[in-house]
C-alpha positions, 0 to 999 in steps of 0.5 A: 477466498479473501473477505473484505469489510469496508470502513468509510472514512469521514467526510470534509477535511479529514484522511481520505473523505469518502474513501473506503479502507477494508476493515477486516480480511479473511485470515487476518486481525486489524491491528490499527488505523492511522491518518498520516500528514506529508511528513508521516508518508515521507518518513517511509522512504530512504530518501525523506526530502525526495518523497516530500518535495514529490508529495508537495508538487503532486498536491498531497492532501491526506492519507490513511493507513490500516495495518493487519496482522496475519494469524498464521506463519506464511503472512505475517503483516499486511499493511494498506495505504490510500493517499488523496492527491488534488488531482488526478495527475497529482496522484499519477505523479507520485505514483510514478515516484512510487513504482521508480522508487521501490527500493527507498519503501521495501528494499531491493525489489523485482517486478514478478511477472507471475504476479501481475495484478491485471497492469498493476506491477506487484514487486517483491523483496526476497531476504539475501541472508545476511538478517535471520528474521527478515521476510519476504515483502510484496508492494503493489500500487494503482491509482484511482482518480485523485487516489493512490492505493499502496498495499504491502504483504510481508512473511515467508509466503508474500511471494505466493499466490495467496497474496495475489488473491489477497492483492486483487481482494484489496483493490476490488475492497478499496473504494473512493469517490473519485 
């Protein structure tokens, strides 16, 4: 069973007020938490201006993100980002951009029908060969409101069935004040 802690985030102007990221999960170490601006989240995509034109006419307002390192072989990182959007639409909007653009933040990627997340697409990269110490990499998003939870799992396993449970375990962990 995946435990999850909860950190509150200030309230006011600051990442994500009144949102709630998980401080620790079971089996893995916190290695740190960041505030991003538009142009921190857009630098994770190939396609930087896309992204922050989409982030600019969704009304992006702020985002947090919190990465964990796995303490064994089959996970090695984790890493959770929630983006706070003006609206609800907003959030919908890039969220659409996200699960359309899913190559631009992991690579070439496939939805794996054995993992959905109850409606929640989990796409999964899986290594072609041609770099020795590339892994497996899962991203799942979903929307709360004016929320967008974004949470990637990387390591040999991420195509398993622990990283369900560790991506249900996240949405249930992740709150928001919407």
């Amino acid at each position: 069973m995946i435990c999850v802690g909860v950190l509150l985030a200030a309230c006011g102007r600051e990442a994500v007020p009144g949102a709630a990221l998980p401080l620790q999960i079971e089996r893995f170490r916190s290695a740190s938490l960041t505030e991003l601006d538009a142009e921190d989240v857009a630098a994770e995509a190939v396609d930087r201006t896309g992204l922050a034109d989409v982030l600019d006419a969704a009304g992006f307002e702020s985002a947090i993100r919190r990465s964990y390192s796995g303490i064994g072989p089959g996970i090695r990182r984790v890493e959770v980002l929630l983006l706070r959007f003006d609206s609800g639409s907003g959030a919908a909007r890039y969220l659409e951009w996200q699960r359309s653009h899913v190559s631009d933040i992991i690579g070439n990627a496939s939805v794996a029908p054995q993992h959905e997340l109850v409606g929640i697409p989990v796409y999964v990269h899986l290594p072609d060969g041609c770099c020795p110490k590339e892994q497996v990499v899962a991203l799942a998003a979903w929307r709360d409101g004016p929320y967008v939870a974004r949470a990637l799992v990387a390591g040999a396993d991420a195509d398993g069935p622990q990283t369900l449970e560790l991506l249900a375990a996240l949405r249930r962990g992740i709150s928001t004040d919407a």
